[in-house]
VOLO-480165 format. One record per residue (C-alpha): residue number from 1; residue in three letters; x, y, z. Coordinates in Angstrom, 2 decimals, padded with zeros to 5 digits, always signed. Each point is the difference from the previous one (the first is absolute). Layout:
<atoms>
<NUM, ALA, <X, Y, Z>>
...
</atoms>
This chain:
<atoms>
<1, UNK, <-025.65, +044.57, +002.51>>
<2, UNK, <+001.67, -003.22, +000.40>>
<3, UNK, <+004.11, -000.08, +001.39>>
<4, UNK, <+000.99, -000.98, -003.58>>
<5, UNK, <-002.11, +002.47, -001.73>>
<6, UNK, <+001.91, +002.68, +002.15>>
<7, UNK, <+003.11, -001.29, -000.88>>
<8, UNK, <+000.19, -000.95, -003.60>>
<9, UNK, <+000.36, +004.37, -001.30>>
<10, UNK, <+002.85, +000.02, +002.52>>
<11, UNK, <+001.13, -003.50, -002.07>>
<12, UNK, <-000.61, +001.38, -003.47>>
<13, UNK, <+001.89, +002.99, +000.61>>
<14, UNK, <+002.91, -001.62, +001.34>>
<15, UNK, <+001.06, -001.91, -003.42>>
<16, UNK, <-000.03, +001.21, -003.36>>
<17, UNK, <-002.34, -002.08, -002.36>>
<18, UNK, <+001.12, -003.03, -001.53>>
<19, UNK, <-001.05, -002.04, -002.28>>
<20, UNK, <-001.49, -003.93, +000.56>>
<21, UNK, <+002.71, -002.59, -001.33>>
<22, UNK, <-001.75, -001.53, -002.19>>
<23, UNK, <-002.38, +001.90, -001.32>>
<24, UNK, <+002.90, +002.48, -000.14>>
<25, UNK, <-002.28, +003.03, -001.17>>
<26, UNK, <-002.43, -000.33, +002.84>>
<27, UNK, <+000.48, +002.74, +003.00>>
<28, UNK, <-000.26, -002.18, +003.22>>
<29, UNK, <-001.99, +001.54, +002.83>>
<30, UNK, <-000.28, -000.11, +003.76>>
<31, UNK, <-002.19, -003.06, +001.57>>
<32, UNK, <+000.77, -002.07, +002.80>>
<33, UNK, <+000.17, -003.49, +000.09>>
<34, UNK, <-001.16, -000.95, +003.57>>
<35, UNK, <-000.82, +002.77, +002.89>>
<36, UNK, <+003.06, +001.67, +000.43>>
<37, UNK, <+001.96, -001.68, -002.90>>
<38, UNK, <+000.77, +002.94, -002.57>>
<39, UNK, <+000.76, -001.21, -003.77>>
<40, UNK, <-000.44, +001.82, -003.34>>
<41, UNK, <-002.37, -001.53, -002.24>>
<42, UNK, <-000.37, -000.08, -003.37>>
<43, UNK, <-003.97, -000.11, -001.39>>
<44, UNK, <+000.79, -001.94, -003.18>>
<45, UNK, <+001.80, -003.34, +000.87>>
<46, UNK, <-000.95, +000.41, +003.88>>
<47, UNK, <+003.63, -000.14, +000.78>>
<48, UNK, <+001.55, +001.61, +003.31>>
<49, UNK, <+003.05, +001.92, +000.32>>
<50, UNK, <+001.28, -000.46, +004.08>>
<51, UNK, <+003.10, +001.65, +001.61>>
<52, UNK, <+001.53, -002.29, +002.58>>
<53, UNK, <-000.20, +002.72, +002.81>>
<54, UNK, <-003.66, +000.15, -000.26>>
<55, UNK, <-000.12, -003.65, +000.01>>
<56, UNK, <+002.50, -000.70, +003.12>>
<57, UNK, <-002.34, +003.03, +001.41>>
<58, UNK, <-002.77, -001.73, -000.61>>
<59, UNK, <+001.08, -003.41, +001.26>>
<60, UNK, <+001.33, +001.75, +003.47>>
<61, UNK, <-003.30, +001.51, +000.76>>
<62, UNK, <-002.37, -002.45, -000.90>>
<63, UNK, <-000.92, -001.97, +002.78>>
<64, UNK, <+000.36, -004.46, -000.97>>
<65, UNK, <-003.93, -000.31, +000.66>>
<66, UNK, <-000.48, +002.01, -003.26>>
<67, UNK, <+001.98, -001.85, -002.12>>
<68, UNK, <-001.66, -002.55, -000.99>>
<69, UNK, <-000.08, -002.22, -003.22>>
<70, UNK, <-002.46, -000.02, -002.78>>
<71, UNK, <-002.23, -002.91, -001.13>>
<72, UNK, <+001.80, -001.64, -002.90>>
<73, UNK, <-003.93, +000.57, -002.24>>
<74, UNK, <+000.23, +002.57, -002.66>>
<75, UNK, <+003.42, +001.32, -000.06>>
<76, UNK, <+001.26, +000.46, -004.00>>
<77, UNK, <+003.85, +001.07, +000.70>>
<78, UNK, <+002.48, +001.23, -003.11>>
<79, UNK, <+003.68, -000.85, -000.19>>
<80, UNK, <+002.61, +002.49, -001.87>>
<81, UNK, <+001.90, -001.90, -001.99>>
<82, UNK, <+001.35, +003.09, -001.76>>
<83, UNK, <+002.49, +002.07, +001.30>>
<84, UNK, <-001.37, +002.61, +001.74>>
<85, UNK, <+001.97, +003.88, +001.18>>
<86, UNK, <-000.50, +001.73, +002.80>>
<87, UNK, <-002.29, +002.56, -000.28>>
<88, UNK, <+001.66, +002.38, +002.50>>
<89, UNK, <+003.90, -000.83, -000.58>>
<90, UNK, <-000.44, -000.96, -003.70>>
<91, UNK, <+002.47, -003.30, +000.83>>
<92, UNK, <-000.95, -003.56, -001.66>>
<93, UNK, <-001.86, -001.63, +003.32>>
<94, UNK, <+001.36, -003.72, +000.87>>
<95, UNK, <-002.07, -002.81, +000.29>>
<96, UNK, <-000.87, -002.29, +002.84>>
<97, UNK, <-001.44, -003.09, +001.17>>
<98, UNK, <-002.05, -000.25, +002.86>>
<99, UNK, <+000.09, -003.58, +000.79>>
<100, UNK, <+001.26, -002.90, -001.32>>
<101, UNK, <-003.62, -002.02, +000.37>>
<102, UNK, <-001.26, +002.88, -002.67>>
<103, UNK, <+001.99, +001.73, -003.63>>
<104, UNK, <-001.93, +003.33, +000.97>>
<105, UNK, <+002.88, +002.82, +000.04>>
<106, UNK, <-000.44, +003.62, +000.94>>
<107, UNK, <+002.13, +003.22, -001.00>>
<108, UNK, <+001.56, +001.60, +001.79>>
<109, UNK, <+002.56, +003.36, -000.32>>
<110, UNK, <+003.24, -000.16, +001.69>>
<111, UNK, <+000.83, +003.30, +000.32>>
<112, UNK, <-003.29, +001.43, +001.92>>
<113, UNK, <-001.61, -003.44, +001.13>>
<114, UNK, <-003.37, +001.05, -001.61>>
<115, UNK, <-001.59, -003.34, -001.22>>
<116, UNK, <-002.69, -000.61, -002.93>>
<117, UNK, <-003.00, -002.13, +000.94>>
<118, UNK, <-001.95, -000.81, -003.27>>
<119, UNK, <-003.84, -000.41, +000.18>>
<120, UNK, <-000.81, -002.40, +002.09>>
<121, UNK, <+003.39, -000.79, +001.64>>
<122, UNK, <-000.58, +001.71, +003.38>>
<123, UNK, <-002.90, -002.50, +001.09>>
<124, UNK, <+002.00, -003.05, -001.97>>
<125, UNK, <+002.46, +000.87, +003.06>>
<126, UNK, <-002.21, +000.25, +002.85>>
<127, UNK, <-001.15, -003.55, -001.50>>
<128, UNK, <+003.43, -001.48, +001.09>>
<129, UNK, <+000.56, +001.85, +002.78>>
<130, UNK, <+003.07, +002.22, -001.86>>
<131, UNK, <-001.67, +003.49, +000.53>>
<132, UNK, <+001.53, +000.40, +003.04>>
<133, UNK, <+003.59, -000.98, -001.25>>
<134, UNK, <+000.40, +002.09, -003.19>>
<135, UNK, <+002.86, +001.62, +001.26>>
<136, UNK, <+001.44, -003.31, +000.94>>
<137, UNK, <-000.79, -001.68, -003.46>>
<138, UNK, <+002.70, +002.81, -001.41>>
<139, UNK, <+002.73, -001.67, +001.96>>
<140, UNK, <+002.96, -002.08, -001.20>>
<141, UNK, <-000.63, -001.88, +003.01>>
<142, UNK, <-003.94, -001.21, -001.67>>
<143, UNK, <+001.71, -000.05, -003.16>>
<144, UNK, <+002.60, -002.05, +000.72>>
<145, UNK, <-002.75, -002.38, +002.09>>
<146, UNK, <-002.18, -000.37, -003.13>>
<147, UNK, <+002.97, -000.54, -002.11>>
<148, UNK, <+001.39, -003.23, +002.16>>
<149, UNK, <-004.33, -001.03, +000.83>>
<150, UNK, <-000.14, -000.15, -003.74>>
<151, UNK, <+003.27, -002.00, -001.12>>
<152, UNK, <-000.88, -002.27, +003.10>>
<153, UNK, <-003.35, -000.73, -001.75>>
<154, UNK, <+000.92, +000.01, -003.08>>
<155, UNK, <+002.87, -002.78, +000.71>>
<156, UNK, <-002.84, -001.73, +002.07>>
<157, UNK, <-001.90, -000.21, -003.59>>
<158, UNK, <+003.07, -001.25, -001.57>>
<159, UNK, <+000.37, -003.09, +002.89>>
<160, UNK, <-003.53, -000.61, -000.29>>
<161, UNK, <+000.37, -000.63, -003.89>>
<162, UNK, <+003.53, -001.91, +000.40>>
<163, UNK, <-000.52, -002.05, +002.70>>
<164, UNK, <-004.50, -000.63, +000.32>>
<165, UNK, <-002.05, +000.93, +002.57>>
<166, UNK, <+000.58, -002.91, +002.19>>
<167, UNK, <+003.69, -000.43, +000.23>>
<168, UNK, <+000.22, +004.14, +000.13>>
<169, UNK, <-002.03, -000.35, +002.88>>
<170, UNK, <+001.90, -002.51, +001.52>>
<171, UNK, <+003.51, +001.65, -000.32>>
<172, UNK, <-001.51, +003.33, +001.37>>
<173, UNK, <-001.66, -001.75, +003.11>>
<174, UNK, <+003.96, -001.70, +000.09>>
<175, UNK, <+001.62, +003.47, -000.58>>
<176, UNK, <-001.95, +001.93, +002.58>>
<177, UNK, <+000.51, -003.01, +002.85>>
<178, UNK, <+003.41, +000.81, -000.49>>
<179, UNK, <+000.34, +003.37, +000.64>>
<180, UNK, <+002.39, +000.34, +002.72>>
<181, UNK, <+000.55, -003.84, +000.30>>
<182, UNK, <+003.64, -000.90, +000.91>>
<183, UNK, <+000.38, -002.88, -001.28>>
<184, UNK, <-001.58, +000.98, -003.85>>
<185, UNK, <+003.26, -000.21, -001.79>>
<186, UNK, <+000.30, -003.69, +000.98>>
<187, UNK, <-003.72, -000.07, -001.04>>
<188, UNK, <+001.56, +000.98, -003.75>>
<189, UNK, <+003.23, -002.29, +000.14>>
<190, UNK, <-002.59, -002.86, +000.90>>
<191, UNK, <-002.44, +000.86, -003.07>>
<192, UNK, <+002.43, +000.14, -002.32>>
<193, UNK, <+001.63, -003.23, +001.01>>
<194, UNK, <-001.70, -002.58, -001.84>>
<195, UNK, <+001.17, -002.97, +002.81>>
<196, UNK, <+000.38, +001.99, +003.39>>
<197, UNK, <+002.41, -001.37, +002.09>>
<198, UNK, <+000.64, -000.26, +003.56>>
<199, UNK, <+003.74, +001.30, +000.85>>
<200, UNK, <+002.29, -002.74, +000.53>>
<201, UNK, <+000.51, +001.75, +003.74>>
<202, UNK, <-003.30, +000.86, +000.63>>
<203, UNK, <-000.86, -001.35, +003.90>>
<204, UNK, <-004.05, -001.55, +000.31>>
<205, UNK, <-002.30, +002.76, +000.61>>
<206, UNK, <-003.30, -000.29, +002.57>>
<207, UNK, <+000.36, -003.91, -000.26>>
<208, UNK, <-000.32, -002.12, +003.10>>
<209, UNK, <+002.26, -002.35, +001.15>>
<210, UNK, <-001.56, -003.86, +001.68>>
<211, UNK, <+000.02, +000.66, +003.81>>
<212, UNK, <+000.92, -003.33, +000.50>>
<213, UNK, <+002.10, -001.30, -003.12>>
<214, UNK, <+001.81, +003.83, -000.57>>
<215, UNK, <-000.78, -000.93, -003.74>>
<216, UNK, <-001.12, +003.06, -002.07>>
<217, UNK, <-003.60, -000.67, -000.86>>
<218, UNK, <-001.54, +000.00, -003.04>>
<219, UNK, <-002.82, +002.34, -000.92>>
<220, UNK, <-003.26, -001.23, -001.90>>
<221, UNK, <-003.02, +002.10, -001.36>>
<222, UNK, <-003.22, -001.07, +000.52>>
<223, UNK, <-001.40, -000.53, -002.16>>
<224, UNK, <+001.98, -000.21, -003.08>>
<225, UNK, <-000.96, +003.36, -001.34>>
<226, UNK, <-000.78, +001.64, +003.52>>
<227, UNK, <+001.43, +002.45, +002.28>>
<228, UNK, <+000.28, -001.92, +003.26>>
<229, UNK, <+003.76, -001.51, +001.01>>
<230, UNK, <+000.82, -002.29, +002.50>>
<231, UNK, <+002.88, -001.78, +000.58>>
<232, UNK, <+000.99, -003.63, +000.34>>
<233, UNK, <+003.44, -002.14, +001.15>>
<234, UNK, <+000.64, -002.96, -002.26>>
<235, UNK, <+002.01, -001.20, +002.70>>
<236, UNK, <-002.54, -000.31, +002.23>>
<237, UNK, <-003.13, +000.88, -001.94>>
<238, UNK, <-001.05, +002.65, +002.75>>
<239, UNK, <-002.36, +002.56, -001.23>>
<240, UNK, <+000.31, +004.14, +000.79>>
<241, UNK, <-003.03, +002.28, +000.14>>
<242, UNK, <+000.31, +003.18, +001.80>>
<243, UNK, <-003.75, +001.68, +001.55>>
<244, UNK, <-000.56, +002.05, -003.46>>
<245, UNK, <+001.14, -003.11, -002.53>>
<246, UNK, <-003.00, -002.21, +002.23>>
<247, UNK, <-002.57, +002.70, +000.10>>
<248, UNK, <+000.19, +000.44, -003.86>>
<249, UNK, <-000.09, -003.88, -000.63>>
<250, UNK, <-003.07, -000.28, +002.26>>
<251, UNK, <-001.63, +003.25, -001.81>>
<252, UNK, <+000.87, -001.03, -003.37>>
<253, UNK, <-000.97, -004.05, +000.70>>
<254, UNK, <+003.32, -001.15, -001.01>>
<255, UNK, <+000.42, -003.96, -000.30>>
<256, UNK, <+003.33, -000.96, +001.21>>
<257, UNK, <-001.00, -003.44, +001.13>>
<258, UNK, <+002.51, -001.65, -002.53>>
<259, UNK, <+002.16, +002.69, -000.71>>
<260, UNK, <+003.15, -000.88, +002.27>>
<261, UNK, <-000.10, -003.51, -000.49>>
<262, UNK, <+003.57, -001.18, -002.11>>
<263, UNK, <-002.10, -002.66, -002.43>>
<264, UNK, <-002.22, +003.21, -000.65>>
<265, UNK, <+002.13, +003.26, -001.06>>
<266, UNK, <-002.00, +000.74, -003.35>>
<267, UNK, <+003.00, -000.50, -001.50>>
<268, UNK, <+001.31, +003.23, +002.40>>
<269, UNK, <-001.88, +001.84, -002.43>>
<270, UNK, <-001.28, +002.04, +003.59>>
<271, UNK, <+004.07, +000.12, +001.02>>
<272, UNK, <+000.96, +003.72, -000.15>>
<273, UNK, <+003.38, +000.21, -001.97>>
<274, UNK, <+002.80, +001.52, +002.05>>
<275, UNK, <+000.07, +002.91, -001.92>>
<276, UNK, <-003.44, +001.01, -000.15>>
<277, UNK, <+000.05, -000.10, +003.80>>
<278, UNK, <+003.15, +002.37, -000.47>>
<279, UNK, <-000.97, +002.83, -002.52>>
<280, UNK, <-003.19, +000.14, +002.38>>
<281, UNK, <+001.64, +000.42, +003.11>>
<282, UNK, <+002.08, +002.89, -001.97>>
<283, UNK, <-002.77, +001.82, -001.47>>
<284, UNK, <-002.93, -000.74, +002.04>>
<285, UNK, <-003.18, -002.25, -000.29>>
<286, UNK, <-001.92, +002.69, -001.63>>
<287, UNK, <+002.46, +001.23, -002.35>>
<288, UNK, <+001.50, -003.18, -001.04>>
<289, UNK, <-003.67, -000.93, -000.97>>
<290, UNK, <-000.37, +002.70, -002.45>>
<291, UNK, <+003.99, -000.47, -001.51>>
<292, UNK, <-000.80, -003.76, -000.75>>
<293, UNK, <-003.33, +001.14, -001.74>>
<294, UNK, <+001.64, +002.81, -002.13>>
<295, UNK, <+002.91, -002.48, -000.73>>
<296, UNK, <-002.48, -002.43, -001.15>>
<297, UNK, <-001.53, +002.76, -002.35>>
<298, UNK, <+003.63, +001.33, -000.71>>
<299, UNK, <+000.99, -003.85, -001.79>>
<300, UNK, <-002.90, +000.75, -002.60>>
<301, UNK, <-000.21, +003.57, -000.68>>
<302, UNK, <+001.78, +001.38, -003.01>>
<303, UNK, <+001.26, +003.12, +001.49>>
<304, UNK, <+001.36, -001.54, +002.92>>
<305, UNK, <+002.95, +002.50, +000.05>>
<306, UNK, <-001.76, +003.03, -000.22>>
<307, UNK, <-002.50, -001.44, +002.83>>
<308, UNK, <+003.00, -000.06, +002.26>>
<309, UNK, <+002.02, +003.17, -001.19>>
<310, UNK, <-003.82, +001.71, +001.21>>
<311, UNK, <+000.21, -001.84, +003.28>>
<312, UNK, <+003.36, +001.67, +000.50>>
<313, UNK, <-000.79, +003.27, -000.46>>
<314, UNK, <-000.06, +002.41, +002.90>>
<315, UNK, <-003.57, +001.76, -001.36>>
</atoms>
């Protein structure tokens, strides 16, 4: 005789009947639901009736190489959506949600702890891996988890219909890069200023000054729309190019033949304003990059306030 056969009289005798939940008139009887797992089963709807002492039992004493998952293949699960009472304290069970990816909720008494599992419900756990924290699942702390997983992705659903997929995108990629960024409340002063100004006592920041005129230099990008700066005197019409600036000219095959020449400026179209060099040297190369981007989507978008009241938020 198996260890559950021998133990299932000493079950039965140990409770008085009761009745299945939903079938209500049904007498539930002793089963198990795994080796060692003790429930009370009812032979009509295939529901299971488990105390959470023969559960926490269970889980203490049965070793992780046994618990395993199911295959997801063949696995028809129910879901009360009735109320349901206990069948051993006669209270009105609560309902609760196991995750927030999934609306399955399971019943559960607060008085004993005994939970219901409807057919099928038992393996729909082991499919996510939730088998194992039943007892957890009954826990403000899960509740509370799914509740805030839930409004965050339901709020997500809301941006993604207010603002479109691309500039939701663009303000989350901005949002997260903040995160513990110093300097992001100046990032929100600067968005919402439509003309960002440098302060009237703002000193020049990482601009070089002509070692042999003293004049501060003027900074170029090359090309027009590029990334690489160097710097020129238009006193003396020297050129600056540290080691990296000259490595990334040579790998990117920059012409700068007729750049510095004064009857060929391109109309300084290549001349870095003053305060672009500034609000970069404040924020960062990086991060100043993705501001001017956003800002450019910011001027066009509808919703620009709500863009940056989400960029402000803490979560």
């Amino acid at each position: 005789m198996s260890s559950i056969n021998c133990v299932l009289p000493l079950f039965k005798s140990v409770f008085r009947e009761m009745k299945c939940v939903k079938c209500t008139n049904v007498e539930l009887q002793p089963a198990s639901l795994e080796e060692g797992l003790l429930c009370q089963r009812c032979d009509a709807c295939e529901g299971s009736w488990v105390r959470m002492q023969d559960y926490i039992q269970w889980l203490d004493h049965t070793p992780d190489e046994v618990i395993k998952a199911v295959s997801q293949d063949g696995i028809d699960v129910e879901d009360s959506s009735a109320v349901l009472i206990c069948p051993q304290c006669n209270q009105i069970m609560g309902k609760f949600r196991v995750s927030a990816d999934i609306e399955h909720r399971m019943d559960q008494c607060a008085n004993c702890g005994g939970f219901w599992l409807d057919k099928g419900e038992w393996k729909y756990l082991q499919r996510f891996h939730l088998h194992t924290r039943i007892n957890t699942i009954f826990t403000e702390t899960w509740q509370r988890k799914i509740r805030e997983d839930s409004f965050k992705r339901n709020a997500e659903k809301r941006y993604l219909t207010k603002f479109g997929v691309v500039t939701y995108q663009q303000v989350k990629e901005l949002k997260d890069y903040l995160i513990g960024n110093p300097f992001k409340n100046r990032v929100v002063a600067y968005l919402m200023n439509p003309d960002p100004k440098v302060p009237s006592h703002a000193r020049p920041l990482n601009q070089s000054y002509c070692p042999k005129c003293s004049k501060l230099m003027a900074r170029y990008r090359l090309p027009a729309e590029g990334d690489i700066y160097v710097e020129q005197c238009d006193m003396c019409e020297g050129v600056w190019i540290n080691a990296e600036q000259w490595t990334d000219i040579l790998r990117k095959d920059v012409d700068i033949g007729d750049v510095f020449t004064k009857h060929d400026k391109r109309g300084n179209q290549q001349k870095v304003p003053y305060a672009e060099q500034y609000f970069e040297a404040m924020f960062g190369k990086e991060l100043y990059r993705k501001v001017k981007l956003f800002k450019q989507t910011l001027e066009k978008h509808e919703s620009k306030l709500e863009l940056i009241s989400y960029l402000s938020k803490e979560d």
